[in-house]
Residue frames relative to the residue before (quaternion, step in Angstrom):
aa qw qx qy qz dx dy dz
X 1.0000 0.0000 0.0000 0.0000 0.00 0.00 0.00
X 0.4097 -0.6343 0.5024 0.4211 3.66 -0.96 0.78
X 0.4357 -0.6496 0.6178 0.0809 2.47 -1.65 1.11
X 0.2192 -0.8662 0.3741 0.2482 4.46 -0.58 0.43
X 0.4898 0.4522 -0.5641 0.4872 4.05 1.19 0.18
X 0.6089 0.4865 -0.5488 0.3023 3.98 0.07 0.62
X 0.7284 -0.4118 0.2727 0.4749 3.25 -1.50 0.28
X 0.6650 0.4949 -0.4179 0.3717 4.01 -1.46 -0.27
X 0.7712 -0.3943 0.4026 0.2960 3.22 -1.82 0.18
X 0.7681 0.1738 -0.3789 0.4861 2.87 -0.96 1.86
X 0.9068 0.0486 -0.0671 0.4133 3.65 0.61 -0.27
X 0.4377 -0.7752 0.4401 0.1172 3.03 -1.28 -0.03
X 0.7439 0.2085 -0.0545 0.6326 3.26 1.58 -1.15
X 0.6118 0.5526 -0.5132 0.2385 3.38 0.23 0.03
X 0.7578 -0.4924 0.3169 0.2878 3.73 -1.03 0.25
X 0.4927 -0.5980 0.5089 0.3752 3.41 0.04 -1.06
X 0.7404 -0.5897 0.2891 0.1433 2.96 -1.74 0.99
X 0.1892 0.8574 -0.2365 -0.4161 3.19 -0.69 -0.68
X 0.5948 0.1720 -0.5813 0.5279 2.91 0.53 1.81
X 0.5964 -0.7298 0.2028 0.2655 3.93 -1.30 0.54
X 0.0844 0.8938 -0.4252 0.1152 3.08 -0.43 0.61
X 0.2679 -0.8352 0.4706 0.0955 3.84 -0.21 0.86
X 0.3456 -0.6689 0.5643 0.3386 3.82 -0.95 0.07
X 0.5014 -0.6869 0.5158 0.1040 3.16 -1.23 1.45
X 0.7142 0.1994 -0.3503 0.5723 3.99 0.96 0.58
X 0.1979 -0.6570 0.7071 -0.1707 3.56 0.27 1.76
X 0.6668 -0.5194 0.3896 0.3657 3.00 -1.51 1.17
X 0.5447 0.5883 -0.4291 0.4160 3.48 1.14 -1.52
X 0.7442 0.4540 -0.4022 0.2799 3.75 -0.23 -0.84
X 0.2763 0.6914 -0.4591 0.4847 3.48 1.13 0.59
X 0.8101 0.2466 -0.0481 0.5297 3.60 0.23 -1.06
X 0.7786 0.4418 -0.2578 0.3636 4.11 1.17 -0.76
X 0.0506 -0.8791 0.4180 0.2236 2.82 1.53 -1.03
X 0.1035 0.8249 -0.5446 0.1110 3.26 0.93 1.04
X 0.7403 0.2115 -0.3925 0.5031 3.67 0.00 -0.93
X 0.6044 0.5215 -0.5658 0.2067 3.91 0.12 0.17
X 0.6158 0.4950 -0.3502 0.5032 3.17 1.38 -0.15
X 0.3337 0.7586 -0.3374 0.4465 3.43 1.50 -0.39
X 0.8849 0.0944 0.0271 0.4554 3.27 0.28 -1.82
X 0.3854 0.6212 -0.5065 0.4572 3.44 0.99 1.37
X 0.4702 0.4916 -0.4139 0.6049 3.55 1.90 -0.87
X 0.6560 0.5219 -0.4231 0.3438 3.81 0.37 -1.35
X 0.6613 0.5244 -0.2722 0.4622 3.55 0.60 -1.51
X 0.8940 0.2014 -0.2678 0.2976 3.82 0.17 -0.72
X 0.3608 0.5762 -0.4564 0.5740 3.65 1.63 0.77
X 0.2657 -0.7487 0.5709 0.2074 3.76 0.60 -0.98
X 0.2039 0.7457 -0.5526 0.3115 3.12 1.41 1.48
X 0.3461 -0.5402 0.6567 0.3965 4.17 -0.92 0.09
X 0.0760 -0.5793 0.8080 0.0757 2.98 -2.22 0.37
X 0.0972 -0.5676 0.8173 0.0200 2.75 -2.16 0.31
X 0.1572 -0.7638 0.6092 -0.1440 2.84 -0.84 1.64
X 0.1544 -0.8078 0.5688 0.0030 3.84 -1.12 1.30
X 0.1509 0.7781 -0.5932 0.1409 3.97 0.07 0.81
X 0.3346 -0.6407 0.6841 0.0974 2.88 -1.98 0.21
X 0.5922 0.5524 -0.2466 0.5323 3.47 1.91 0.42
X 0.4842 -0.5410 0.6303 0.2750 3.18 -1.60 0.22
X 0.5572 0.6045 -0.4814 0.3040 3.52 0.59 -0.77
X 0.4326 0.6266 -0.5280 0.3761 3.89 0.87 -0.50
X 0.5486 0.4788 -0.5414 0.4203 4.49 0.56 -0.72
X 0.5097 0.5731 -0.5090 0.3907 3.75 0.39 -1.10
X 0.8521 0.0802 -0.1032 0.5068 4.06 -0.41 -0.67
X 0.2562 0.7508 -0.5363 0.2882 3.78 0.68 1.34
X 0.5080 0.5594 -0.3909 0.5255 3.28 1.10 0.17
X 0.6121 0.6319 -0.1687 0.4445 3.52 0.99 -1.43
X 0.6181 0.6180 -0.1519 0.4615 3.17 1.32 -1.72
X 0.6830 0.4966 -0.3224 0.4279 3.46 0.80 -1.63
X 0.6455 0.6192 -0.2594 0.3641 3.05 0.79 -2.11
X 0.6486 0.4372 -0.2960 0.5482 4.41 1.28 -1.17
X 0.7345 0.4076 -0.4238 0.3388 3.70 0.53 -0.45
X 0.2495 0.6933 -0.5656 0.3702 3.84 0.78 0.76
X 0.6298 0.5102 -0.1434 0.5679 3.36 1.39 -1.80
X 0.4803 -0.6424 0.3740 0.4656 3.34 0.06 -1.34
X 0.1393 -0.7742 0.6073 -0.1111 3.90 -0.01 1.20
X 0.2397 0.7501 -0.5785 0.2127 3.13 -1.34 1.32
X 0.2462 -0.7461 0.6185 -0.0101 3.46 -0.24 2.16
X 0.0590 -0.6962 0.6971 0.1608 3.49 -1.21 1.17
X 0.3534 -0.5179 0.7001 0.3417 4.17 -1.14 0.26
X 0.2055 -0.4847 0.7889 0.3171 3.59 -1.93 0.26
X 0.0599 -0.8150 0.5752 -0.0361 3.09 -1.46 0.63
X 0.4665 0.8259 -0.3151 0.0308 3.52 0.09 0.11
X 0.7891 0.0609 -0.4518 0.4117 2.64 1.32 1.67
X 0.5382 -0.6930 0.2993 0.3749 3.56 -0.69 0.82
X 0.6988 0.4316 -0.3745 0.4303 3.80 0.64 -0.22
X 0.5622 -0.6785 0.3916 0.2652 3.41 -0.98 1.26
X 0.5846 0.5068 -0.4188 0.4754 3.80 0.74 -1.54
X 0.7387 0.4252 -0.3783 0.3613 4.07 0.18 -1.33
X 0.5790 0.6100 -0.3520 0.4108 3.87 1.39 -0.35
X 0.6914 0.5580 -0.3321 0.3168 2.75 0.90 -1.46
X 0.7249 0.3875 -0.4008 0.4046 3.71 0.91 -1.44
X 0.7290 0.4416 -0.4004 0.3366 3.99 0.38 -0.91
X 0.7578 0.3811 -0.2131 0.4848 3.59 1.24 -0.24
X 0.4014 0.7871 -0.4668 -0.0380 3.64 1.15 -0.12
X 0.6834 0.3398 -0.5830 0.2785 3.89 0.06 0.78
X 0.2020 0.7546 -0.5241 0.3393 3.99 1.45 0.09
X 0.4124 -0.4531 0.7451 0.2636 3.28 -2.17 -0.66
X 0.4511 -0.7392 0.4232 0.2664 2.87 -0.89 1.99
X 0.7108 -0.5391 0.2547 0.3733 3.93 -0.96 0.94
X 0.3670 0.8614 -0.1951 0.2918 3.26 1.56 -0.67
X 0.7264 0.5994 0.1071 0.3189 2.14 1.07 -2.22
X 0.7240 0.4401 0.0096 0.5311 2.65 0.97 -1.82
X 0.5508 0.4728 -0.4013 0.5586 3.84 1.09 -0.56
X 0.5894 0.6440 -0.3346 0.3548 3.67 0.96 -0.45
X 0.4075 0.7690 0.0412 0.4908 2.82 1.32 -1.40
X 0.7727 0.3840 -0.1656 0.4775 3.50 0.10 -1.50
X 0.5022 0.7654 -0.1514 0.3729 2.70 1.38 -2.11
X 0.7238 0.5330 -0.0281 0.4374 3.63 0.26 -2.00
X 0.5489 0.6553 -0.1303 0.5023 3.36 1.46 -1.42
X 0.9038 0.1267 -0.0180 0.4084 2.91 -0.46 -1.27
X 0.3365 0.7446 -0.3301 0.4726 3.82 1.44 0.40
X 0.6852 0.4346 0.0390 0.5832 2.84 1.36 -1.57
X 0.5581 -0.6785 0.3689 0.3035 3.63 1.02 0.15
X 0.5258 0.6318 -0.3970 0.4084 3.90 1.25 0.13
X 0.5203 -0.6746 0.4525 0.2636 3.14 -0.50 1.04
X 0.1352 0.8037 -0.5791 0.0218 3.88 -0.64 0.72
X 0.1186 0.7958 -0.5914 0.0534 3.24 -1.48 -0.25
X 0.3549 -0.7411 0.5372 0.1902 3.66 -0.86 0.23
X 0.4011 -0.4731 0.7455 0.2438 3.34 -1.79 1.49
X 0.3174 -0.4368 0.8392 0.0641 3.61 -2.18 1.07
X 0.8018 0.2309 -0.4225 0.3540 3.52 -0.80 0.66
X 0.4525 -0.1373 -0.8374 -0.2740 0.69 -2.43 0.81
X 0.2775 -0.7771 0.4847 0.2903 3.29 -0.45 -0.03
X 0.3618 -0.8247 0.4198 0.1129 3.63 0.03 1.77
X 0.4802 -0.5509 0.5921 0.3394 3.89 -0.67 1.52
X 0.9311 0.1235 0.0024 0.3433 3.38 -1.81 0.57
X 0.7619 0.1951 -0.3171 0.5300 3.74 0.86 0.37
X 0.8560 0.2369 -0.1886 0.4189 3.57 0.98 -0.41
X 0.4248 0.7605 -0.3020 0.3872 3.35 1.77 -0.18
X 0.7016 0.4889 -0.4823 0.1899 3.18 0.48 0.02
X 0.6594 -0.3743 0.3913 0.5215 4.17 -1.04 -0.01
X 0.7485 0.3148 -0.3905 0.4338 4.01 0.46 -0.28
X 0.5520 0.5363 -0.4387 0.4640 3.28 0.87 0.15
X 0.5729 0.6514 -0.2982 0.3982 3.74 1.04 -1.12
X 0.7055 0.4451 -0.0624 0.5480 3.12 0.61 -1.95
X 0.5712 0.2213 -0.4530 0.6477 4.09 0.11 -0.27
X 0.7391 0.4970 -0.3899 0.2340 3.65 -0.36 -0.04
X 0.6701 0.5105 -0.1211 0.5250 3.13 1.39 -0.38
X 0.4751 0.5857 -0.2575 0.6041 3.27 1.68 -1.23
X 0.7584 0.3202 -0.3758 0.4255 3.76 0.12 -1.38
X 0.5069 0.6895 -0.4330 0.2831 3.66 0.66 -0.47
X 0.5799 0.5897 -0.0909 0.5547 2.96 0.77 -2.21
X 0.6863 0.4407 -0.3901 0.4273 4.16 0.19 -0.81
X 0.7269 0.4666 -0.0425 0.5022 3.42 0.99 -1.56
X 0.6983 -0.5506 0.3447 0.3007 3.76 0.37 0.42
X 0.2276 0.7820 -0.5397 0.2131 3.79 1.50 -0.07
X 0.1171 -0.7496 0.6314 0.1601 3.73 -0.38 0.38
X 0.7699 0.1005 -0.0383 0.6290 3.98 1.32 -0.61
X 0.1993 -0.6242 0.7484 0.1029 3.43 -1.77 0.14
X 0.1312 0.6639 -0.7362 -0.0039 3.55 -0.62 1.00
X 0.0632 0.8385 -0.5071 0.1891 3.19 -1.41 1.66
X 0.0869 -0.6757 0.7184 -0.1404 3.64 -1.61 1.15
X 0.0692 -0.8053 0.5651 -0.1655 2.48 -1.49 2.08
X 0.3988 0.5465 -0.3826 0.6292 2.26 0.03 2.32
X 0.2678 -0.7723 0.5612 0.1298 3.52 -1.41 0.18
X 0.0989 -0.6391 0.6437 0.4092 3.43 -1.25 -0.53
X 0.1754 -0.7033 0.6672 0.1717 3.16 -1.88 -0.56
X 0.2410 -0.7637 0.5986 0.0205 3.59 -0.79 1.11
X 0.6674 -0.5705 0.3153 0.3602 3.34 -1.03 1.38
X 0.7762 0.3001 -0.2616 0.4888 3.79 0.53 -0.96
X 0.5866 0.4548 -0.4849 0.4625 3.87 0.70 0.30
X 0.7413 0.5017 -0.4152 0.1628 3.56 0.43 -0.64
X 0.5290 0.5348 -0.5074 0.4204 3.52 1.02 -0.14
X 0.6842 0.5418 -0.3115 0.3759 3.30 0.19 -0.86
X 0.6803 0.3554 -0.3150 0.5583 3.71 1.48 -0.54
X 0.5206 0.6184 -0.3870 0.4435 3.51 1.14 -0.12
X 0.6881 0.4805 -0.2341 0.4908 3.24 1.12 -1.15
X 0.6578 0.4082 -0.4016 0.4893 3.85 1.16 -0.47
X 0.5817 0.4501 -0.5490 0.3969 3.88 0.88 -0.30
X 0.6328 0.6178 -0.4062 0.2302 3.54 0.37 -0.75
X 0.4555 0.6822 -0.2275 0.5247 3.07 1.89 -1.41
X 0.9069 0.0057 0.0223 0.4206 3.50 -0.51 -1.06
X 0.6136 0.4207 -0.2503 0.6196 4.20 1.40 -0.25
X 0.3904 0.7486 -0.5307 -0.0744 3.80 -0.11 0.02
X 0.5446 0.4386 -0.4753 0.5341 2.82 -1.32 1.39
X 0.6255 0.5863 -0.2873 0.4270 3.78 0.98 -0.51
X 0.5206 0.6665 -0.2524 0.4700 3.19 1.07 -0.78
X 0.5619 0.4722 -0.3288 0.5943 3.82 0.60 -1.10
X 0.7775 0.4658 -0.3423 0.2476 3.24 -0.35 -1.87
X 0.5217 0.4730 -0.3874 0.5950 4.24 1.57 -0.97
X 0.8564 0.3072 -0.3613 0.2042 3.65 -0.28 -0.27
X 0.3525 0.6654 -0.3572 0.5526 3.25 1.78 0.13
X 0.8429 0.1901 -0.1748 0.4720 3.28 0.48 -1.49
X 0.7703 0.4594 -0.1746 0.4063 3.66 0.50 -0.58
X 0.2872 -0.6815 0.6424 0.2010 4.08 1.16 -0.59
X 0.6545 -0.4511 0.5089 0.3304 3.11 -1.49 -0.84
X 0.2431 0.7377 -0.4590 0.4314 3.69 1.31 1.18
X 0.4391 -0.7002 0.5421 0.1518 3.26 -0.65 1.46
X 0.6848 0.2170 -0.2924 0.6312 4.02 0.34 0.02
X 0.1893 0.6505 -0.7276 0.1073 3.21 -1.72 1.51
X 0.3974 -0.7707 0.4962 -0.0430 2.69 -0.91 2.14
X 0.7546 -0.3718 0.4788 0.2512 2.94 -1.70 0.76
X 0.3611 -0.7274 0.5188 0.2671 3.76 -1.19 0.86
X 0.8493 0.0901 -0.0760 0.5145 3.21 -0.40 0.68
X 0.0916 0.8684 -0.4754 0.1074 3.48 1.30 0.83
X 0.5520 0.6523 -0.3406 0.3921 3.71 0.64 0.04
X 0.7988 0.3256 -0.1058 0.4947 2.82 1.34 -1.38
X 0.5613 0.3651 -0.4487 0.5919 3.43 1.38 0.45
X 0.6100 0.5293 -0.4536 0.3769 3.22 0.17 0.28
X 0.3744 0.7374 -0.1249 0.5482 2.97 1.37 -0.79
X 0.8342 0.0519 -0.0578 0.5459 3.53 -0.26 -1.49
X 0.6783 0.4744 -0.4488 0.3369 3.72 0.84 0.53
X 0.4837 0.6589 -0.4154 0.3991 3.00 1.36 0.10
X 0.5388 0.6206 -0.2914 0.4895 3.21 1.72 -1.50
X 0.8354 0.4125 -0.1495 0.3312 3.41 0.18 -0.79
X 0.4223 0.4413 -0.4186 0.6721 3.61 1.69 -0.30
X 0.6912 0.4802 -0.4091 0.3526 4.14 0.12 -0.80
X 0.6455 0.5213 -0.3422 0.4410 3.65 0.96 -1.35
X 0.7254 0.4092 -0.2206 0.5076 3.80 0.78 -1.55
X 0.3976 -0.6592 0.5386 0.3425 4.32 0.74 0.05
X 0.5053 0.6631 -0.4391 0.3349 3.64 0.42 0.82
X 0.5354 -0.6818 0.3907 0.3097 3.63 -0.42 1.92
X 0.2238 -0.6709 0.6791 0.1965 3.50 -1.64 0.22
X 0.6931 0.1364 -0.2739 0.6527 3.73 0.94 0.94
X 0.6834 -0.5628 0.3570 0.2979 3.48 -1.96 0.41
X 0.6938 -0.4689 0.4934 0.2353 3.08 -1.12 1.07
X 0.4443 -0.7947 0.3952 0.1220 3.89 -0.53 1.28
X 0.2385 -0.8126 0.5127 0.1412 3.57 -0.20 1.00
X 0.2502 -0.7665 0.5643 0.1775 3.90 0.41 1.32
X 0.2626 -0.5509 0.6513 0.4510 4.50 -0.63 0.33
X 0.1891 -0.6651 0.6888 0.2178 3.40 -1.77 0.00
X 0.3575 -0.7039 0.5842 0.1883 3.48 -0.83 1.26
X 0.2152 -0.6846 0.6821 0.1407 3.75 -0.77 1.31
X 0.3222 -0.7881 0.5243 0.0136 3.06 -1.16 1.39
X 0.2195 -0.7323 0.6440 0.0280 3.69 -0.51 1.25
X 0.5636 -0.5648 0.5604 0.2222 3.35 -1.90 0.82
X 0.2847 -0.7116 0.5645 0.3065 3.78 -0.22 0.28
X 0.6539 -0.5415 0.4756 0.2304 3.14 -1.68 -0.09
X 0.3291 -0.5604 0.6591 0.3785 3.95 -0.40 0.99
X 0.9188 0.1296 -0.1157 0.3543 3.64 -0.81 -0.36
């Protein structure tokens, strides 16, 4: 899962990925409108999607959206924390979370299935149970129908300086606290990841909100045979 204190669009501090992948409403898609034309090809085959953003721009082709959820259409938000100011630094070219809970909000009003990816979930700045719980709550407020989540990160030999160098920047003191606990291991879990897991399950169960995606059944399109 992308990770957001690394270089590229949407972040600054997050680690890295671990396989590639890009969000499909880049500022740039303001002005191209590539995937909206994208998901008019989607919309008139009757292909499903599942869409993953860190934008609002996704309302722009909500018509489209409605027109794909006959098939089966689903917009997930990354999210992975509820307070803008703590978004803004680990995410500062994203949509402030606000936003995007708006979004969801706007979504799922409108009958599109929606919900939010939890990860990563950043050791020592986002790990903690008030961060979980305001996360989930804002879901649950906004129409979240799921939470698919992991608490925790990785880190790849050539990303971590560069994410070391962004905790110093805007976390100091944090830095130390990853090499104490983590070395030079590519997976760094969540503190106490049991127990948030734990109390997010409790809390996706209390608010009726899935802990995986909603099933996309195929539909067989039925044709008239031939009398002869």
């Amino acid at each position: 899962m992308q990770s957001e204190l690394m270089r590229g669009q949407g972040s600054e501090l997050y680690a890295n990925c671990d396989y590639g992948m890009n969000d499909p409403y880049m500022p740039l898609e303001a002005t191209r409108n590539l995937t909206g034309q994208a998901l008019r090809i989607i919309a008139e085959n009757r292909f499903p999607v599942h869409i993953i953003t860190k934008s609002d721009l996704v309302l722009r082709d909500l018509d489209t959206l409605k027109q794909i959820s006959q098939t089966y259409a689903a917009v997930s938000f990354t999210i992975t924390t509820a307070d803008d100011a703590l978004g803004k630094k680990v995410e500062p070219g994203a949509t402030l979370v606000s936003k995007r809970l708006a979004a969801m909000k706007t979504l799922a009003e409108n009958d599109v299935l929606t919900g939010v990816t939890m990860m990563p979930i950043l050791p020592f700045i986002e790990d903690s149970e008030e961060n979980i719980r305001a996360i989930v709550e804002q879901a649950h407020a906004n129409g979240a129908r799921y939470i698919l989540a992991a608490f925790g990160m990785t880190m790849r030999d050539r990303q971590r300086e560069y994410y070391y160098t962004q905790l110093d920047r805007l976390f100091p003191g944090v830095r130390e606290r990853y090499e104490r606990a983590f070395g030079e291991r590519y997976s760094a879990p969540a503190n106490h990841p049991r127990q948030l897991e734990k109390l997010f399950h409790e809390l996706c169960a209390r608010y009726g909100i899935a802990t995986h995606m909603p099933l996309y059944t195929l539909q067989k399109r039925m044709t008239q045979p031939s009398l002869f």
